[in-house]
PASEBA-1860 file (N, C-alpha, C; in nm, 3 decimals):
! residues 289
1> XXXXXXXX> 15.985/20.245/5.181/16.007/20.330/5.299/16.155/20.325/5.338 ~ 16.204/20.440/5.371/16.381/20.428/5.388/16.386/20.415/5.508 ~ 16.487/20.307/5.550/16.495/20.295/5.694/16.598/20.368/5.715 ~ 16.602/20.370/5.872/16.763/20.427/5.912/16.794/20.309/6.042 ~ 16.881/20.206/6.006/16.900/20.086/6.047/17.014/20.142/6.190 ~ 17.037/20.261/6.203/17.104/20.252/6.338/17.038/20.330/6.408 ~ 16.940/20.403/6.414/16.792/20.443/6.467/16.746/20.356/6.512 ~ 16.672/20.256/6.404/16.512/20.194/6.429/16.552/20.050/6.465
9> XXXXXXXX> 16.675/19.983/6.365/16.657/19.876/6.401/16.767/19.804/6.536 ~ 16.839/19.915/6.557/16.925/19.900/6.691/16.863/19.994/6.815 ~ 16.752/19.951/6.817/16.697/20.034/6.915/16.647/19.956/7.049 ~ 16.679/20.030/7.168/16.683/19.941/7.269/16.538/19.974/7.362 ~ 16.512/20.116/7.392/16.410/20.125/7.442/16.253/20.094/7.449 ~ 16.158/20.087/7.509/16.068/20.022/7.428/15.977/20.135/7.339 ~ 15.957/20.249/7.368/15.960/20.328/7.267/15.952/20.327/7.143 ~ 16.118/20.314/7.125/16.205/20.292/6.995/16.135/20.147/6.878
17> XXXXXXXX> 16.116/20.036/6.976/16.046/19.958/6.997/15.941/19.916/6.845 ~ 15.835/19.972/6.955/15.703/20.034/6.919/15.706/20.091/6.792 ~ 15.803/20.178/6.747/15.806/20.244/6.636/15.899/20.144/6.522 ~ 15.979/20.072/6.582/16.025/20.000/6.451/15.862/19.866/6.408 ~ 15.815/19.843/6.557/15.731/19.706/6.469/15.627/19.831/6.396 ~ 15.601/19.930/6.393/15.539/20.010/6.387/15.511/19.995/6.158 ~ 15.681/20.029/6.184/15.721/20.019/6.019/15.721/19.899/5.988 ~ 15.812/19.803/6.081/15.767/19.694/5.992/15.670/19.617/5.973
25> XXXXXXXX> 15.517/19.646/6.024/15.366/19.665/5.988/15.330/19.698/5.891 ~ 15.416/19.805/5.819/15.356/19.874/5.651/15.487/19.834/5.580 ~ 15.531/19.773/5.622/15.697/19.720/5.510/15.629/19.570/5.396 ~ 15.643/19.581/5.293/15.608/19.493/5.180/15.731/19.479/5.131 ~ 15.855/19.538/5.120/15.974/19.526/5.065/16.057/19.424/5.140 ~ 16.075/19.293/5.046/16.111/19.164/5.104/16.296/19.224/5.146 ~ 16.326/19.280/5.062/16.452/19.339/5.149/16.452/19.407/5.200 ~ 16.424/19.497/5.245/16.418/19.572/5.378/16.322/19.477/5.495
33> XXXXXXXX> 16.237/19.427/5.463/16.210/19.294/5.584/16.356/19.164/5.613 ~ 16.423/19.172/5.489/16.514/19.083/5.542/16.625/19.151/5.623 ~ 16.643/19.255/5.614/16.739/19.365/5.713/16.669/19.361/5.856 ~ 16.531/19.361/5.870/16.476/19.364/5.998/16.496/19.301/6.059 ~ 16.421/19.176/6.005/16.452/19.028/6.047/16.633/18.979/6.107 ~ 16.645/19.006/6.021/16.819/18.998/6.040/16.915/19.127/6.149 ~ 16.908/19.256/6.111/16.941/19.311/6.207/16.928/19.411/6.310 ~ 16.745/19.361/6.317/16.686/19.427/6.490/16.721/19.369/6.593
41> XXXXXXXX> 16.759/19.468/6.690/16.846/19.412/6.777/16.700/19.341/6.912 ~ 16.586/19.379/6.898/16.459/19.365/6.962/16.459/19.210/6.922 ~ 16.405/19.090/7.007/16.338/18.983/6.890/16.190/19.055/6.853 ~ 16.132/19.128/6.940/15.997/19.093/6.868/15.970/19.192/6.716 ~ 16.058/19.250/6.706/16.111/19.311/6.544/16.115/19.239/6.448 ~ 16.236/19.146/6.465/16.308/19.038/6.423/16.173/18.941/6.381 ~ 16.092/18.899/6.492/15.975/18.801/6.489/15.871/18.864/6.366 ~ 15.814/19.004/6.407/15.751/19.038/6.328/15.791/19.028/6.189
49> XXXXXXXX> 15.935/19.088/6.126/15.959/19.104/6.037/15.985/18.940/5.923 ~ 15.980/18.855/6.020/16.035/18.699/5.973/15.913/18.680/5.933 ~ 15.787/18.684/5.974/15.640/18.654/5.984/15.582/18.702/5.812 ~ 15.635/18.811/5.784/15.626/18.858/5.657/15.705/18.808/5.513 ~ 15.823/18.748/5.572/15.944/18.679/5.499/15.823/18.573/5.413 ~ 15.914/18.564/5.267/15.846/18.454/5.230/15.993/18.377/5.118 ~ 16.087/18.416/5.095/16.207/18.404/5.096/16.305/18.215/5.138 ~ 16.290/18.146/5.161/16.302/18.007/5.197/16.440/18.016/5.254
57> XXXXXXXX> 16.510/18.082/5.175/16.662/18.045/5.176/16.702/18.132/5.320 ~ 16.621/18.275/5.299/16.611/18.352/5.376/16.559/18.295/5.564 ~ 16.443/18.234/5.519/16.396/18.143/5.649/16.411/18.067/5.673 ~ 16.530/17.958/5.634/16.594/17.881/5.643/16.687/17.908/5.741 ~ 16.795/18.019/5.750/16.870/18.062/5.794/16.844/18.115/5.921 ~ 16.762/18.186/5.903/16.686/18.239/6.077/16.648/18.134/6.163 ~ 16.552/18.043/6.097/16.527/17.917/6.168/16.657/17.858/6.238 ~ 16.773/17.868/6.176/16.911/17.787/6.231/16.937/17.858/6.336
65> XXXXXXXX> 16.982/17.979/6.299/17.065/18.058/6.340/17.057/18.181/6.457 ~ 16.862/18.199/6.462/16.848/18.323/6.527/16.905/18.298/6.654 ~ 16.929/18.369/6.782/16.967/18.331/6.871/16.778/18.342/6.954 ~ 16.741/18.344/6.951/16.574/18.375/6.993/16.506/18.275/6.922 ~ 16.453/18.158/7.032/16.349/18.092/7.012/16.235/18.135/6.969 ~ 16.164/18.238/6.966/15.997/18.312/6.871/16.059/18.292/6.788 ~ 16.189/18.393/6.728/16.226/18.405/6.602/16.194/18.305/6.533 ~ 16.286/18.226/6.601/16.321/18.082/6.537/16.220/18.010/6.453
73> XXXXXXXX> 16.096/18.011/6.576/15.982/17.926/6.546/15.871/17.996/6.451 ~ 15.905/18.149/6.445/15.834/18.204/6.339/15.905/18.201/6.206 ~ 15.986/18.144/6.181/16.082/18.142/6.050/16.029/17.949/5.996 ~ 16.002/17.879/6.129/15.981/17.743/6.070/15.848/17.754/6.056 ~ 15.786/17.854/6.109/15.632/17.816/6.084/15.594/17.879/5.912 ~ 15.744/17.929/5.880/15.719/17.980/5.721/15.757/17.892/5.619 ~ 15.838/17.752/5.646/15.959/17.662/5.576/15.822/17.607/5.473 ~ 15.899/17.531/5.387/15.776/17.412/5.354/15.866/17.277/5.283
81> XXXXXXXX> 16.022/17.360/5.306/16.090/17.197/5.281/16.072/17.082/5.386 ~ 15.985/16.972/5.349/15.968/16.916/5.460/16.099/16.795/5.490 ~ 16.230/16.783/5.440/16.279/16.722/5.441/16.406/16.798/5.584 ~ 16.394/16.963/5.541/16.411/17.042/5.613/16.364/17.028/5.756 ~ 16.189/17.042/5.742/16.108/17.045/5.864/16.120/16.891/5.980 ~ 16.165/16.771/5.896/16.189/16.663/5.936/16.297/16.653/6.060 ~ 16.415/16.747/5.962/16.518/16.734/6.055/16.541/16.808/6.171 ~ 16.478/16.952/6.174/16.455/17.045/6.256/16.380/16.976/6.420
89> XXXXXXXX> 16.249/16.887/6.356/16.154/16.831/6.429/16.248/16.733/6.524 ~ 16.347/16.696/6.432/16.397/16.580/6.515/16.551/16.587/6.641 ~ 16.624/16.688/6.528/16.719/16.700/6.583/16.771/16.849/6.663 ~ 16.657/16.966/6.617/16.736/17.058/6.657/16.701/17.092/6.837 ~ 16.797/17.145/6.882/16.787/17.138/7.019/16.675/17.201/7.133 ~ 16.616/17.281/7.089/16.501/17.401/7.131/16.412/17.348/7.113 ~ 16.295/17.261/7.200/16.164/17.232/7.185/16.060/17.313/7.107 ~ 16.094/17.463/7.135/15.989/17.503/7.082/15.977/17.458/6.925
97> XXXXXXXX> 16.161/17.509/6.922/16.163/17.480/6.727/16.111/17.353/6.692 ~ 16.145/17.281/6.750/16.086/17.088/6.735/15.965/17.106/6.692 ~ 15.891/17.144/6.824/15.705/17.139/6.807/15.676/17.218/6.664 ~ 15.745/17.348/6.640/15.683/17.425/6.524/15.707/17.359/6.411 ~ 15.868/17.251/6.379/15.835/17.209/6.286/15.730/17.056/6.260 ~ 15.716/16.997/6.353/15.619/16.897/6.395/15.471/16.951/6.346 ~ 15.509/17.081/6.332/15.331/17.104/6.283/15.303/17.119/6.146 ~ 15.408/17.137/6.101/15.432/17.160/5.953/15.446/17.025/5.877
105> XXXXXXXX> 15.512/16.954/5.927/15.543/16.774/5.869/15.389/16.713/5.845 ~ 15.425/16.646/5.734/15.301/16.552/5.649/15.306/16.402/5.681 ~ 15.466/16.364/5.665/15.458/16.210/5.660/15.449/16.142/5.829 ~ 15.331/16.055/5.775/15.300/16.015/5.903/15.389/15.920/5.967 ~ 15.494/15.850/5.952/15.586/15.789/5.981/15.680/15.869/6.078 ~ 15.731/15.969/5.970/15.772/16.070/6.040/15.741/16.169/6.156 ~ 15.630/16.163/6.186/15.543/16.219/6.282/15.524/16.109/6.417 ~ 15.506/15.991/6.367/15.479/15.892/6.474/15.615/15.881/6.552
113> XXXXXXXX> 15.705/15.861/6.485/15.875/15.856/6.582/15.904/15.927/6.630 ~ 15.862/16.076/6.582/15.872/16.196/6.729/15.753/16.216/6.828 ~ 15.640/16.129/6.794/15.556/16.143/6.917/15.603/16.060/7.034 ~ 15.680/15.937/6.987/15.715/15.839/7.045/15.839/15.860/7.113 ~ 15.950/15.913/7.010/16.068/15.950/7.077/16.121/16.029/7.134 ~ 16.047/16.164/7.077/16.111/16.313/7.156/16.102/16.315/7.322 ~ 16.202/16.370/7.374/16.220/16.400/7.521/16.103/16.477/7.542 ~ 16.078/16.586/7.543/15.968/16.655/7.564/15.792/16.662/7.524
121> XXXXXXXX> 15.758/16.631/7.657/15.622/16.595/7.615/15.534/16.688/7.539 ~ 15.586/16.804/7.559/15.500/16.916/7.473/15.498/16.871/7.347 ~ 15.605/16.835/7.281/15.634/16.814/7.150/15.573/16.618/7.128 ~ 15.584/16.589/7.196/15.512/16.427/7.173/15.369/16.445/7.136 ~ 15.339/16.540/7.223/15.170/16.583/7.243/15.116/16.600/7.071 ~ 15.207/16.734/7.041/15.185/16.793/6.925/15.207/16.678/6.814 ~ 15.268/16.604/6.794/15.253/16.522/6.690/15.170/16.393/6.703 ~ 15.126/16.341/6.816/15.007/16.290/6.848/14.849/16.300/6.806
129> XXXXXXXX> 14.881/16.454/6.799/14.777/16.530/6.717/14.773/16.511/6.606 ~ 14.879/16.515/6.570/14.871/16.485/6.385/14.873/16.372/6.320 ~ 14.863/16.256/6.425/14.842/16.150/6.383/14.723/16.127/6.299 ~ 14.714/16.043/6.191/14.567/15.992/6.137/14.577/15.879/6.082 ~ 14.666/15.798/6.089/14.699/15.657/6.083/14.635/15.565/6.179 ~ 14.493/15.503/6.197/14.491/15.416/6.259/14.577/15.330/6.339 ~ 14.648/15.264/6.238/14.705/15.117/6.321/14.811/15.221/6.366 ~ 14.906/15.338/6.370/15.003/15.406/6.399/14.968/15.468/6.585
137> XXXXXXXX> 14.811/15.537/6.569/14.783/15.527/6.683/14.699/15.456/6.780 ~ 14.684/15.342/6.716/14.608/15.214/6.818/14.759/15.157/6.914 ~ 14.866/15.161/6.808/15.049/15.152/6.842/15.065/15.247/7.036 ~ 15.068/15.403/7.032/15.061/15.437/7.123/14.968/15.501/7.198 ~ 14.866/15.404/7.144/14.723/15.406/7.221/14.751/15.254/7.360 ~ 14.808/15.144/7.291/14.838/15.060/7.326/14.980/15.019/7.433 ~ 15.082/15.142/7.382/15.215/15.084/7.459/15.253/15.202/7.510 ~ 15.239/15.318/7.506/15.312/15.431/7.558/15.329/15.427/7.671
145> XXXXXXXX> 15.443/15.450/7.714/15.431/15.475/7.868/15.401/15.585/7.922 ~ 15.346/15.722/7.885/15.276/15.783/7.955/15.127/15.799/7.898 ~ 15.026/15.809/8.014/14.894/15.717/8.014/14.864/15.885/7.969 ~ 14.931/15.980/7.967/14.827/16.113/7.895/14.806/16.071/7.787 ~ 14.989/16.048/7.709/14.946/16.044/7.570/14.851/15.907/7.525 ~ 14.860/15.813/7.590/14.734/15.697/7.526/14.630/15.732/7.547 ~ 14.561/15.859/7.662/14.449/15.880/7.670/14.429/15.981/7.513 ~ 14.539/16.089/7.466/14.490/16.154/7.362/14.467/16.042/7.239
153> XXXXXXXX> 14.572/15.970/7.223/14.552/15.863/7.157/14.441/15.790/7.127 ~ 14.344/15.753/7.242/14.236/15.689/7.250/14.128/15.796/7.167 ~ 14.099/15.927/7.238/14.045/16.047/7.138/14.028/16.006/7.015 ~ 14.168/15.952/6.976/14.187/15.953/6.824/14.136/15.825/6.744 ~ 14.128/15.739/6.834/14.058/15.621/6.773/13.995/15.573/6.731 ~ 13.941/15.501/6.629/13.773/15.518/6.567/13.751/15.307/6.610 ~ 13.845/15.241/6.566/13.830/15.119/6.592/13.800/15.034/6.740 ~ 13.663/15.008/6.710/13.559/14.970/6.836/13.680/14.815/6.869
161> XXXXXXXX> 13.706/14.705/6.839/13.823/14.659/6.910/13.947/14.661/6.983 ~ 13.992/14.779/6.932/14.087/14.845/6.979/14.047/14.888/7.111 ~ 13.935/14.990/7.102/13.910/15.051/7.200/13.812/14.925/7.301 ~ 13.793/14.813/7.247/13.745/14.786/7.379/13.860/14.685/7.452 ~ 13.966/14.671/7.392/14.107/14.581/7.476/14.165/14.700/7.543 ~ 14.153/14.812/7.497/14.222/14.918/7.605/14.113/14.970/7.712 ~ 14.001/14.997/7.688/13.888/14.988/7.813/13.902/14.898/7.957 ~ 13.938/14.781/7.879/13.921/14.671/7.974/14.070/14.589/8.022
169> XXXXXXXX> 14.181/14.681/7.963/14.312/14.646/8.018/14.404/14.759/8.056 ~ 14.392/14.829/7.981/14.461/14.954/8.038/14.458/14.933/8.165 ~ 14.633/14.991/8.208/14.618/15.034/8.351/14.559/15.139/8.445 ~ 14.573/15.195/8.356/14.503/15.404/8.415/14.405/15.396/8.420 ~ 14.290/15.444/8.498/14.168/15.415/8.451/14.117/15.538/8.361 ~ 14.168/15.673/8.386/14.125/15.815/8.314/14.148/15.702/8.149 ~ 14.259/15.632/8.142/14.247/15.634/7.995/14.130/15.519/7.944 ~ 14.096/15.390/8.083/13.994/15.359/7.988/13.892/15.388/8.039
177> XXXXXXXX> 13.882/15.516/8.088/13.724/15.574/8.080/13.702/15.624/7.926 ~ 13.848/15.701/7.899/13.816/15.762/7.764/13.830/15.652/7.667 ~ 13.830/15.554/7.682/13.801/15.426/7.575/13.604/15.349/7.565 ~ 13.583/15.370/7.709/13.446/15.341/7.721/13.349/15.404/7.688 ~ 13.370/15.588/7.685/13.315/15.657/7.619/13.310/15.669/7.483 ~ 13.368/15.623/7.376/13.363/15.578/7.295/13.336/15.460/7.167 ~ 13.308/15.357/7.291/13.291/15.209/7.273/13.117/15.256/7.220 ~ 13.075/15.149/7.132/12.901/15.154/7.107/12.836/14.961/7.199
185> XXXXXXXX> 12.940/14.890/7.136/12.916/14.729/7.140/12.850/14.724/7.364 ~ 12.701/14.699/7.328/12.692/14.689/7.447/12.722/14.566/7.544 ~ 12.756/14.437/7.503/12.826/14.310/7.542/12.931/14.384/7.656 ~ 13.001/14.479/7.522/13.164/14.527/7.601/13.114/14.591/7.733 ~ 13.011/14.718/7.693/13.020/14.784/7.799/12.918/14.757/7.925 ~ 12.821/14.653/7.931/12.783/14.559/8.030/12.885/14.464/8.083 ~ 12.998/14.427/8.013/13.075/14.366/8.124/13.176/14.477/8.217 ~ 13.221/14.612/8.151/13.306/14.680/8.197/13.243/14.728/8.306
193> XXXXXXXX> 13.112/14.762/8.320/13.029/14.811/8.387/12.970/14.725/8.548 ~ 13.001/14.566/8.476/12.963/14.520/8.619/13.114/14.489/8.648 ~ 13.208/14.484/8.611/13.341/14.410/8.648/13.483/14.485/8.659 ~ 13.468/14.602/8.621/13.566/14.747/8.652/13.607/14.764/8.769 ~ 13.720/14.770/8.843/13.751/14.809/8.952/13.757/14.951/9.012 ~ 13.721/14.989/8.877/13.708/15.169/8.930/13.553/15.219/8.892 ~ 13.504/15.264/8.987/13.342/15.302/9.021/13.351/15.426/8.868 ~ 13.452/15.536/8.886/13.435/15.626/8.747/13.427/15.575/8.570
201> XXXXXXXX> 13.440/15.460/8.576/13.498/15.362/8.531/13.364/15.265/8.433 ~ 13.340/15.248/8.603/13.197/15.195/8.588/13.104/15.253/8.575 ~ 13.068/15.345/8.653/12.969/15.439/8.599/12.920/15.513/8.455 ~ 13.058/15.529/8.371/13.054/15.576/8.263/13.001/15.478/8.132 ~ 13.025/15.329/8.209/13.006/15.254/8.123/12.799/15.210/8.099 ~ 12.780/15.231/8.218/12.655/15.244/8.285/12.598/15.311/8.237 ~ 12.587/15.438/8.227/12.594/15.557/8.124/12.543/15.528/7.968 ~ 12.609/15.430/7.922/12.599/15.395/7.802/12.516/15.294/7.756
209> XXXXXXXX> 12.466/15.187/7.834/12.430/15.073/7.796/12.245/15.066/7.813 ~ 12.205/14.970/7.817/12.033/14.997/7.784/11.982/14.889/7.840 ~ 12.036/14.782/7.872/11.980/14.676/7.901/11.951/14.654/8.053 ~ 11.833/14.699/8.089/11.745/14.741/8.193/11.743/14.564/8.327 ~ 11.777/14.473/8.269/11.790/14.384/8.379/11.906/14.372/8.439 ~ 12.028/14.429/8.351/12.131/14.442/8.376/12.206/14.535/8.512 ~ 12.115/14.653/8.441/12.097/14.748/8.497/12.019/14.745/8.647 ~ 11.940/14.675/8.653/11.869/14.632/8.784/11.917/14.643/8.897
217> XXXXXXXX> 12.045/14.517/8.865/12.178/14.465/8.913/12.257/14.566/8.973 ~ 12.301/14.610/8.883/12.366/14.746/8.951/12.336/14.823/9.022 ~ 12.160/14.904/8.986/12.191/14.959/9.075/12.095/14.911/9.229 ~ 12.144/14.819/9.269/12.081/14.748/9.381/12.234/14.665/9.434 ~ 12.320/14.665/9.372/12.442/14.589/9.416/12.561/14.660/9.389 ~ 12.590/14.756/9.340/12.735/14.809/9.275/12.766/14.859/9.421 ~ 12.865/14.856/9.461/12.930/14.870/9.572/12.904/15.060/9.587 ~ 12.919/15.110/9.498/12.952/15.272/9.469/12.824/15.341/9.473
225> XXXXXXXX> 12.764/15.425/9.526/12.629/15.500/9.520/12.658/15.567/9.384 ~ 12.770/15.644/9.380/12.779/15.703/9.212/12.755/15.621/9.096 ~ 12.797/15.487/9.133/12.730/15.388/8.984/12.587/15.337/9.013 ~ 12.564/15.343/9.148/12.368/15.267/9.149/12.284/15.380/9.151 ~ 12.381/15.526/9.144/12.258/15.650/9.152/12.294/15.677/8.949 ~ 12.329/15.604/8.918/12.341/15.652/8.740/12.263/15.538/8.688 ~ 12.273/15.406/8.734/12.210/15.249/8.677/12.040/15.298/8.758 ~ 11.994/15.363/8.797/11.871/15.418/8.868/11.821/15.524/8.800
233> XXXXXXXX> 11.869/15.634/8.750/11.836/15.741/8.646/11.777/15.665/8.543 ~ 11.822/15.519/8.489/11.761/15.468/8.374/11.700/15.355/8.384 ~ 11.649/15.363/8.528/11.519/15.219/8.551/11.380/15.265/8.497 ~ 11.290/15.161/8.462/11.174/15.220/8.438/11.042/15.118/8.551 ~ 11.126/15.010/8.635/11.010/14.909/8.674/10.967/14.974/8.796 ~ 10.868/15.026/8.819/10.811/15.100/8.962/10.827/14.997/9.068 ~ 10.841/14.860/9.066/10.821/14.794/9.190/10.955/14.787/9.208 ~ 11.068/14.787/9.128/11.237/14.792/9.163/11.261/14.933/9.203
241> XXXXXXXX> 11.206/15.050/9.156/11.257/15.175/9.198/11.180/15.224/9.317 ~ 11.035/15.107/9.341/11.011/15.179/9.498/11.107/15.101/9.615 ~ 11.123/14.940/9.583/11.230/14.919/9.687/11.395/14.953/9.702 ~ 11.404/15.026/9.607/11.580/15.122/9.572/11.536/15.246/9.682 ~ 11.414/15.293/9.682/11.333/15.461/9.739/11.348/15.368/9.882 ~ 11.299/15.277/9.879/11.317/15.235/10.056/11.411/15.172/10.106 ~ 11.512/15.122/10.050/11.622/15.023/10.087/11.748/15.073/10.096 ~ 11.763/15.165/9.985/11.902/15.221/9.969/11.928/15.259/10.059
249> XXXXXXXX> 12.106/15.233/10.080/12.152/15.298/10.258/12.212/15.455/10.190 ~ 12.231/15.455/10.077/12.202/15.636/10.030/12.168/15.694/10.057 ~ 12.132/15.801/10.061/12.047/15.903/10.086/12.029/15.940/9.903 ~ 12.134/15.972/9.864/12.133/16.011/9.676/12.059/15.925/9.581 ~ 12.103/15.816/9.635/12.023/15.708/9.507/11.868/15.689/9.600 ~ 11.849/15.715/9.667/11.718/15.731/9.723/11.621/15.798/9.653 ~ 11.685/15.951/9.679/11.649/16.026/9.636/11.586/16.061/9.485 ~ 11.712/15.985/9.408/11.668/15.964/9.230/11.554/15.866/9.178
257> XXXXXXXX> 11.569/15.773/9.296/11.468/15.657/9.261/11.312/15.733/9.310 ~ 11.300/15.761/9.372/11.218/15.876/9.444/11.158/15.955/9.342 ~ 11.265/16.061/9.263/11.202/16.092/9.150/11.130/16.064/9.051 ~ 11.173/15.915/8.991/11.073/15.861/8.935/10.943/15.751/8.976 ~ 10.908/15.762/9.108/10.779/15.752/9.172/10.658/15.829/9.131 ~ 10.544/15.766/9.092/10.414/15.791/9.121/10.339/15.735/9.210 ~ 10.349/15.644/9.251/10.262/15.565/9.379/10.271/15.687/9.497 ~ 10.124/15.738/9.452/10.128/15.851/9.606/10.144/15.759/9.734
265> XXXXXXXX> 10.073/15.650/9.764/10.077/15.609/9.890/10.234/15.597/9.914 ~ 10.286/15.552/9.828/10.466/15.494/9.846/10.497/15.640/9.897 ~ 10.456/15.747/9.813/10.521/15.896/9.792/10.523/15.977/9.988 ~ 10.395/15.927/9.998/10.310/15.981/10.110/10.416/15.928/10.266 ~ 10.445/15.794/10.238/10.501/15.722/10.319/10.633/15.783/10.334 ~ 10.726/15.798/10.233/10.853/15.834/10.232/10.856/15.959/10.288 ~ 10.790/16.071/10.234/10.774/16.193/10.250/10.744/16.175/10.422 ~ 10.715/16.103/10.473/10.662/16.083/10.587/10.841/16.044/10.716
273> XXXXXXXX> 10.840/15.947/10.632/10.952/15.842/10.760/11.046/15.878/10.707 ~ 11.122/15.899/10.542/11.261/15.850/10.555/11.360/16.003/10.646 ~ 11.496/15.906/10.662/11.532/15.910/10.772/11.646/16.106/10.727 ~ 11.629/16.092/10.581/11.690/16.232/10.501/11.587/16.347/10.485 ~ 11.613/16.480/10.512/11.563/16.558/10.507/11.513/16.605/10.274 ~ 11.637/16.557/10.232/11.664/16.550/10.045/11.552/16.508/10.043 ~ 11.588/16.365/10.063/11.458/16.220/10.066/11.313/16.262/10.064 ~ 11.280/16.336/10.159/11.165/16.347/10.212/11.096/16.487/10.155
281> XXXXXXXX> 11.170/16.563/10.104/11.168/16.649/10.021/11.106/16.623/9.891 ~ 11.175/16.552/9.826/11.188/16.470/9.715/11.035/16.494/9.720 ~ 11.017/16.350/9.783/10.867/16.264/9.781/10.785/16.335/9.799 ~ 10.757/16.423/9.882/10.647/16.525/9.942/10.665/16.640/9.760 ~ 10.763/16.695/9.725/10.739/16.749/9.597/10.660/16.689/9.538 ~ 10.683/16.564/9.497/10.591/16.451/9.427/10.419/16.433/9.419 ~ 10.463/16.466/9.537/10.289/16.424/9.581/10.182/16.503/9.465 ~ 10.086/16.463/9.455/10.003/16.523/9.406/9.882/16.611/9.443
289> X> 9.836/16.486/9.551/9.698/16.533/9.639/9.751/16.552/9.757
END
C-alpha cells in the first residue's frame, strides 16, 4: 500500500488520525511499518505500528529512544534479548518501560533484585509475580518492608513452615491472615487462633481448624463475638450450644447457636424471653410444634 508520509503520517487531527491507524491495520510491509512507527507524528500510530514490528534491531531502538512511554513499552513488549530486557528493567528511567521489561525477563535472580530494589512499587509488584523460587520468595515474604508486597509474597508460598513463622510473627496482621489461610498443620492454627491479638486474625484461623474442645473454648471465651460467632457455626454438643443460646451477651452468637437447636422446650423458652427481637425470631422459626 503506498503511503503518503506527509498526509497520513504527520497528521495532527484526530480524523487524520483514525485513518492512518486505519492503514496501519492492513500494513504487513515491515518497512513501511518501520516508517510508521518511526515517523507518525500521533503516538498511538507509532504504538500501533511498533506492535506489528518484529525487526529487533528495529525495536530496540524505539524502546530507547521513542519520546512516548506506550511506544516505548510496546517496542519492549516485542524484545527477547533478555540481556537487553535486564538492563531496561533495571536501569532505564520510565517505570512503565521497567515493568514491561520485568515481564519479559526469565532469570529469577534477576527478577528478585528488582522486586526488592526498584523505587516504584508498581514495578516491585510486577516482578513479585514472577517469582517461582521458593526460598527467593519466603526472602521477601519474610523481610520486605512493605507488608503489601509480603502479603503477595505469602500468596506465593507453598512451604507450610514458612508460612506458619510469618502467621505468627509478622507484624501486619492482613499479611498473617494471608499466611493462616493457607497453613493446613492444625497445632499451628489452634494456637494462632487462641493467642492472636487480632480477632480477624483469629477468626480465620478458627475457620480452619476441627478440634471441637478447642473450639468450645473459644467460642464461650474469645473476647470478639466475630471469633465465638465462627468457633459456634462449628459446635456440634447441644448442651454447650444451648448455654452459648442463653448466656451469650451477643445478640449474633446467640442467635447462631440458636440455629443449631432442637430442644423445642429450650426453643420455646428463648423464642419466649430472650431479650433480641433476631434471637427470638431465630428460635420461634425453629420450633416445630
Amino acid at each position: 500500500m503506498e503511503l503518503d508520509n506527509t498526509s497520513v503520517w504527520k497528521c495532527k487531527n484526530i480524523k487524520d488520525v483514525k485513518k492512518a491507524l486505519e492503514i496501519v491495520k492492513e500494513l504487513i510491509d515491515q518497512h513501511e511499518l518501520t516508517k510508521a512507527a518511526k515517523e507518525a507524528r500521533h503516538y498511538t500510530v507509532r504504538e500501533a505500528a511498533t506492535k506489528k514490528l518484529t525487526d529487533q534491531a528495529v525495536l530496540t531502538k524505539i524502546a530507547k529512544n521513542d519520546k512516548d512511554p506506550y511506544v516505548r513499552r510496546a517496542a519492549i513488549e516485542k524484545l527477547t534479548d533478555q540481556a537487553l530486557l535486564a538492563n531496561i528493567a533495571k536501569n532505564n528511567k520510565q517505570w512503565l518501560a521497567r515493568e514491561a521489561a520485568v515481564e519479559k525477563l526469565i532469570d529469577q535472580t534477576e527478577i528478585a533484585d528488582i522486586a526488592v530494589n526498584d523505587k516504584q512499587s508498581y514495578v516491585c509488584r510486577t516482578a513479585l509475580k514472577k517469582l517461582t523460587d521458593q526460598a527467593l520468595i519466603a526472602d521477601v515474604a519474610r523481610n520486605n518492608g512493605d507488608w503489601m508486597m509480603r502479603e503477595i509474597a505469602v500468596e506465593k508460598l507453598t512451604e507450610q513452615t514458612v508460612l506458619a513463622d510469618i502467621a505468627k510473627n509478622d507484624e501486619e496482621p492482613f499479611v498473617r491472615r494471608k499466611a493462616v489461610k493457607k497453613l493446613t498443620g492444625q497445632t499451628e492454627l489452634a494456637d494462632i487462633a487462641q493467642n492472636d491479638d487480632n480477632y480477624i486474625v483469629r477468626y480465620t484461623a478458627v475457620e480452619k481448624f476441627t478440634d471441637l474442645s478447642l473450639l468450645a473454648g473459644i467460642a464461650k471465651n474469645d473476647e470478639n463475638h466475630h471469633v465465638r460467632h465462627t468457633a459456634v457455626e462449628k459446635l456440634t454438643d447441644p448442651a454447650l450450644l444451648a448455654d452459648i443460646a442463653k448466656n451469650d451477651e451477643y445478640p449474633g452468637v446467640r442467635r447462631a447457636a440458636v440455629g443449631k437447636l432442637t430442644d423445642q422446650v429450650l426453643l420455646a423458652d428463648i423464642a419466649e424471653n430472650d431479650e433480641d427481637s433476631c434471637v427470638r425470631y431465630e428460635a420461634n422459626y425453629r420450633l416445630t410444634d
